[in-house]
N, C-alpha and C positions, 0 to 999 in steps of 0.2 A: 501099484503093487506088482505087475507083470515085470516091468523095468529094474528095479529098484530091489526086489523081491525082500522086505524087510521081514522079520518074524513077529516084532511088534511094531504095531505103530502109535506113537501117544496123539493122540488128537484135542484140540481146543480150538475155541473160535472165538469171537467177538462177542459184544455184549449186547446187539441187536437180535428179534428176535427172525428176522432172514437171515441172521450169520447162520442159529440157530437150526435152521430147518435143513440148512446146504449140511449141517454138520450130521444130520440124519443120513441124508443122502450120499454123502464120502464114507460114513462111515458104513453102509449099507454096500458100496461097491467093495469096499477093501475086505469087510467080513466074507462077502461072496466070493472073494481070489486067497480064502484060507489066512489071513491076517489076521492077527492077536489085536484086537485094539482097546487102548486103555485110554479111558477118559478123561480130559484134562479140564472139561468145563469152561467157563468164560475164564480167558485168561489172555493176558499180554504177549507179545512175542518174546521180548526177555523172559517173562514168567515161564511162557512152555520150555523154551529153553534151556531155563535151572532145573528145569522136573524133568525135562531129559536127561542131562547129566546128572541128575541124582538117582533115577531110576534106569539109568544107561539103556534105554530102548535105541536100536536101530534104526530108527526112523521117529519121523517125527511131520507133522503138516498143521497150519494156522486156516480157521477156514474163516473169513471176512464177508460183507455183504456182495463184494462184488470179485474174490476173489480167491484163489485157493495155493498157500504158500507151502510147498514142500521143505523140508529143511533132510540132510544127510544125516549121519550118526556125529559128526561134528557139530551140529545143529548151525551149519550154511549152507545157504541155496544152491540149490540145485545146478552145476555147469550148464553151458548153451550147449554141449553136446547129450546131456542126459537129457536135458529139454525137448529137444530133437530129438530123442529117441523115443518118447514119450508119445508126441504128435505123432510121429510116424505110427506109432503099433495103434493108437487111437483112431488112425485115419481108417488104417488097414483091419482093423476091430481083430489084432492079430495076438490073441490071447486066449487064455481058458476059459472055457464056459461056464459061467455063475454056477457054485458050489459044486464042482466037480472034485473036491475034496473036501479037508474037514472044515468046518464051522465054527470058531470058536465062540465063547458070550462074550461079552462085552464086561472090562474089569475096570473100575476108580481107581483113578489117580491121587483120591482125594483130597483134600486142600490145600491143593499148591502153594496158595498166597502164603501160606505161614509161613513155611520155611523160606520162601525168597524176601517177604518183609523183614522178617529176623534177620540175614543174609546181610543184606541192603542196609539195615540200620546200624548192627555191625561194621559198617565200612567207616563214619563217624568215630574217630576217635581223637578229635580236640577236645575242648573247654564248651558245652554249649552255652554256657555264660557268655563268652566271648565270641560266637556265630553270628554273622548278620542276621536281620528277619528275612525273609524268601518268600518271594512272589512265585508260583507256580500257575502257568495257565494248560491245559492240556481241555482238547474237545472230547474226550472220553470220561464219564462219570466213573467210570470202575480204574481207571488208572489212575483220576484223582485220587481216588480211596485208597488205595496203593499205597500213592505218595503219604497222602495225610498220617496213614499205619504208621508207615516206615521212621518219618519225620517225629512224631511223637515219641516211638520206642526211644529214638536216640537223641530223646531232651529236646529236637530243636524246634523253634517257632515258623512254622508254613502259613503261608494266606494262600489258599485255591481258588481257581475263580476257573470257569468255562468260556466266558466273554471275554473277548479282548479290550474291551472299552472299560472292565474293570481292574485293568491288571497295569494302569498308569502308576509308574513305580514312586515309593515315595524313598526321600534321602537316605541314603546309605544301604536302601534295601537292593536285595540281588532279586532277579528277575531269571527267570530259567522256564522255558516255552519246552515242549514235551510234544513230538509228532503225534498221528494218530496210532499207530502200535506201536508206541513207545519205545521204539529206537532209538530216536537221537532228540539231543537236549541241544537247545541254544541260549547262551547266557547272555545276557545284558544289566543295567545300570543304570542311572538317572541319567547319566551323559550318551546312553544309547547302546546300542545291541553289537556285539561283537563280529567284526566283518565274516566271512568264511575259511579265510586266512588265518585272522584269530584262533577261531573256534577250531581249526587243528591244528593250532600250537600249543593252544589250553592242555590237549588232551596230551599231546607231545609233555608237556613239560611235566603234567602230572605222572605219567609212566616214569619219566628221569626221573623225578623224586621219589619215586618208589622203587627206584632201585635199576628197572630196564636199560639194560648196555647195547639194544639193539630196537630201536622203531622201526617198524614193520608198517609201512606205509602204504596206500596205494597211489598208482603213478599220478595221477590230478593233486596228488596233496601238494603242500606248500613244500617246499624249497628250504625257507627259516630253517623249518625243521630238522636239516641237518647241520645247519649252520648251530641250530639251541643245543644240538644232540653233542657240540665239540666242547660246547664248553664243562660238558661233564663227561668226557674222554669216552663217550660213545659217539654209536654210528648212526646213522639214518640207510634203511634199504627201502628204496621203490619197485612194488611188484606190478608188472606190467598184465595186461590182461582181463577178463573179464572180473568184476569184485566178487566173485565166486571162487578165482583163486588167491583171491588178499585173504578172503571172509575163511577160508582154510588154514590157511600159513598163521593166522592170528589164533584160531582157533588150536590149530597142533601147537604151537611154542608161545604163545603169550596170552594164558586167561583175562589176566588183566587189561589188557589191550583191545582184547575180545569186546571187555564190557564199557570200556570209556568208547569203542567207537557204535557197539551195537544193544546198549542198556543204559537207555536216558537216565533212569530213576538212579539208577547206581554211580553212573560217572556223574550229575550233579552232587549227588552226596560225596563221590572222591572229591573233587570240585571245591566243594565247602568244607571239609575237612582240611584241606593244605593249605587252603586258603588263610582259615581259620588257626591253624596253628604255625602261618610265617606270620601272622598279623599283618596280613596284605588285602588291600579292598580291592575289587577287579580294576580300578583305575590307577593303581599303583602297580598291578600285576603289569597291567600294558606298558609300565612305564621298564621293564627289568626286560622285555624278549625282542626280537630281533622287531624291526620294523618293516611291512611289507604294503604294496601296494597291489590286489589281482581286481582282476577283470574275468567276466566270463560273458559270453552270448551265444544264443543259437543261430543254425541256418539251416535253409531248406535246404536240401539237397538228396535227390534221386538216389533212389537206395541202391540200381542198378551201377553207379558209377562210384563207390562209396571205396572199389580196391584201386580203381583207377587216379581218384583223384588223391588217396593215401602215398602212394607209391612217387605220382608227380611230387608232391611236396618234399617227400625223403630225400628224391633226386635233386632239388631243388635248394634247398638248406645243408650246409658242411654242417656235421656231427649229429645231424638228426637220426632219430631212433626210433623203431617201428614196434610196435607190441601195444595194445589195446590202444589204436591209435598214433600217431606219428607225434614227435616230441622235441622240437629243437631249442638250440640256448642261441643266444647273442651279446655283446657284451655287456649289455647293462639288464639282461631279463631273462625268461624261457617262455614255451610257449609249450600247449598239448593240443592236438585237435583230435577230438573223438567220436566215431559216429556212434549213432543211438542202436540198442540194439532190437529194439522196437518200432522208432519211427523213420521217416526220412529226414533223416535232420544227422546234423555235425554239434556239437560243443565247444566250445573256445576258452579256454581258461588260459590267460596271457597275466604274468606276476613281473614287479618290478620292485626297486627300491625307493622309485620315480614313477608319482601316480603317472607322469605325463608319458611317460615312456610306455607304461602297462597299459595306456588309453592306447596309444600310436601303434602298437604291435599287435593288442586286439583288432582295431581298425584295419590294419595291412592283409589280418589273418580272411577275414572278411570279404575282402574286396577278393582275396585270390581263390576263397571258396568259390565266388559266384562266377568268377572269369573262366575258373576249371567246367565249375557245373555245364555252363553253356559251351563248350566247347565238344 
């Protein structure tokens, strides 16, 4: 509140009942520093989301069992420099003294799900006649429920399941896994789950079909991507930097992009809808977009040597490039190595056209993290 200083904040949280009680508690600090807060009740991250944007509050925060998500007036996370400024005046308790101005009550949001189920279901518009059946698994009971709304309003047939050991696909059925806040969707098939690669060219391709002359990517994405982006005389841009400035850029100039990369429930339904109306099964789709091979791994590495050994690599590689991690190409691949912005540790995300090449360059990247480390 201090930081950030919003005039409302909409607040929801999970559907535990310690989300629950944290959500007393946030909302008890933010009333005390004079904040409006309206209550968004159990609800998704995409769902607070759309009841931001439709209620255009300023602010906006998810409260989780073990966690508490701020979002901007964009509804994206928070920069690592607001972050930091955050810790800082918390360290320093370097704010107003509890209700030292006005107090407002506490106002409903009231039933967000309607409008974002309606929303969502609305994105369907093939033949539900001609939809495959969908496997949904998702470990949240209330996102289930979600899904199930949505799926019904707009004709199509779901199987939801909570267990993974139920969600064994049967033929022709599409498979689509739903994180725990319901961010991101990963689609699979009876012949198996879409690489990571895949799964952002899916999203790539359905933005081109809807019309997008500009993917808005961030830098770890695939590569494909701009190569899928030429053959419908658009472009591919990669934004370098923490995903708080992609989760921005997506948000100012491309709603739709917004929600195939940060609204599971939605970009499955874009998903099945295009699908549905090229009359394409996801094994046919693989068979029409560019062919890739990525690698990715972690490594430990001291967090205090994290600029030094960024910089050695840049120096190291012709045409590498520096921005949320160091980035270089070679002639049959590229490579990104990124540190974590939480742990000690590096990320390696190494792509080729030739799995064996995308093995051989992850591997290189590897060996040269640990030789730097110890040096």
């Amino acid at each position: 509140a201090a930081v950030l200083k919003p005039q409302e904040l909409l607040l929801g949280c999970g559907p535990s009942t310690v989300a629950g009680a944290l959500w007393h508690a946030v909302a008890a600090g933010a009333m005390a520093q004079g904040v409006q807060i309206i209550d968004a009740g159990v609800c998704t991250l995409p769902q607070l989301r759309h009841a931001q944007a439709s209620l255009r509050t300023d602010g906006a925060a998810w409260v989780g069992d073990d966690r508490l998500i701020p979002l901007n007036e964009n509804g994206a996370r928070l920069s690592a420099r607001q972050q930091r400024a955050i810790a800082t005046l918390n360290a320093r308790q370097d704010y107003s003294g509890p209700f030292s101005g006005l107090t407002r009550p506490i106002l409903s949001a009231g039933a967000t799900e309607i409008a974002y189920i309606a929303d969502a279901a609305a994105i369907f518009e093939a033949d539900p006649q001609k939809a495959p059946k969908v496997a949904m698994h998702a470990q949240s009971p209330h996102l289930l429920s979600l899904a199930e709304r949505a799926f019904a309003r707009a004709g199509l047939t779901l199987r939801a399941g909570w267990e993974d050991d139920m969600m064994e696909l049967a033929p022709g059925e599409l498979g689509v896994w739903l994180d725990d806040r319901g961010e991101a969707a990963a689609f699979s098939d009876e012949d198996g789950a879409l690489s990571e690669a895949q799964q952002q060219l899916l999203r790539s391709w359905i933005a081109l079909e809807y019309g997008e002359r500009e993917l808005l990517l961030h830098v770890s994405a695939t590569r494909a991507a701009a190569e899928l982006a030429e053959r419908y005389h658009a472009r591919a841009t990669y934004i370098a930097g923490e995903r708080s400035v992609w989760m921005n850029a997506l948000a100012e100039q491309s709603p739709l992009q917004f929600a195939l990369w940060f609204d599971g429930l939605r970009s499955a339904l874009y998903a099945l809808s295009l699908l549905t109306e090229k009359g394409l099964t996801l094994a046919a789709w693989r068979e029409i977009v560019p062919r890739i091979h990525r690698r990715s791994r972690i490594v430990d590495v001291p967090s205090s040597e994290t600029g030094r050994i960024l910089h050695a690599f840049a120096e190291r590689e012709k045409n590498a490039e520096l921005g949320g991690g160091v980035r270089f190409c070679r002639d049959d691949g590229w490579a990104w190595i990124c540190p974590d912005e939480q742990r000690s540790e590096f990320r390696i995300v190494t792509e080729s056209a030739s799995a064996e090449f995308a093995r051989e360059l992850c591997d290189f990247c590897e060996r040269e993290l640990k030789t730097m480390s110890q040096k």
